[in-house]
N, C-alpha and C positions, 0 to 999 in steps of 0.2 A: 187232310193231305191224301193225296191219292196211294195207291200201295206201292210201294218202290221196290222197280225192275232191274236185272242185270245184263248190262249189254256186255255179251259175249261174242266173240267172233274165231272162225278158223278159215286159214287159206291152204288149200290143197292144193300146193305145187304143183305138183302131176297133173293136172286138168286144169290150172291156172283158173280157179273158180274160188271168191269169196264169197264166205256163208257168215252173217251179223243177223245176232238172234236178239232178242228184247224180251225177258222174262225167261217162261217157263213154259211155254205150250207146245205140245206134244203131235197136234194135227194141226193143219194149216193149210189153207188153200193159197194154191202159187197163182200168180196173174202174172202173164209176160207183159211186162209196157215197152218190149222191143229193141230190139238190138241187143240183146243179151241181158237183160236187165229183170229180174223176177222180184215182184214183192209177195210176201207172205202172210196172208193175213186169219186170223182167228174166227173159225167158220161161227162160235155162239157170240162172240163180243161184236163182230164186226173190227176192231181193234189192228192196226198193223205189226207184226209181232216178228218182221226180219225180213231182210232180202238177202238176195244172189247174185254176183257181179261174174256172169261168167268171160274169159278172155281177160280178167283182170288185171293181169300182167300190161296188159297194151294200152288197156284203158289208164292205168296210173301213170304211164310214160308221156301221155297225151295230160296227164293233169287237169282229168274229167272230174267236178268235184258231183260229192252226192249231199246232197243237203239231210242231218241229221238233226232233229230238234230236242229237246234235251229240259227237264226240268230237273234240278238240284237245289236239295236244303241240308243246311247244317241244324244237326239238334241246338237247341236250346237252350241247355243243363248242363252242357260239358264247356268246358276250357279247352284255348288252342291253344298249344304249346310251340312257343317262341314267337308269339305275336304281339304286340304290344299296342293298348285299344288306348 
């Protein structure tokens, strides 16, 4: 299984600008794909590793969606509690 990343995110009021990061990378190169829209990607991996939604405020009022893809697994070994299999 691959290494499992944290998707984080903060919105800065003040500049109505979301920042959604994925893992841990430190440098990152920005690519505008326009109109306000930045992806940030990991200059050694090649790897997409966050964007920037700037104007985001207006963009969510418009219920602009952004497509996130997403892999999740549950261990194994452990017990869900309150499930009933």
């Amino acid at each position: 299984m691959d290494k499992v990343k944290t998707l984080s995110y903060h919105y800065d009021r003040k500049e109505d600008i979301l920042y959604v990061t994925l893992g841990d990378s430190d440098s990152a190169l920005c690519i505008e794909q326009g109109d306000g829209f930045l992806v940030r990607i990991d200059p050694e991996s090649g790897e997409v590793v966050g964007f920037t939604v700037i104007d985001f405020s207006l963009r969510a009022a418009e219920r602009v969606a952004v497509p996130v893809y997403a892999q999740f697994a549950l261990p194994q070994d452990e017990t869900l509690v309150g499930v009933k299999v």
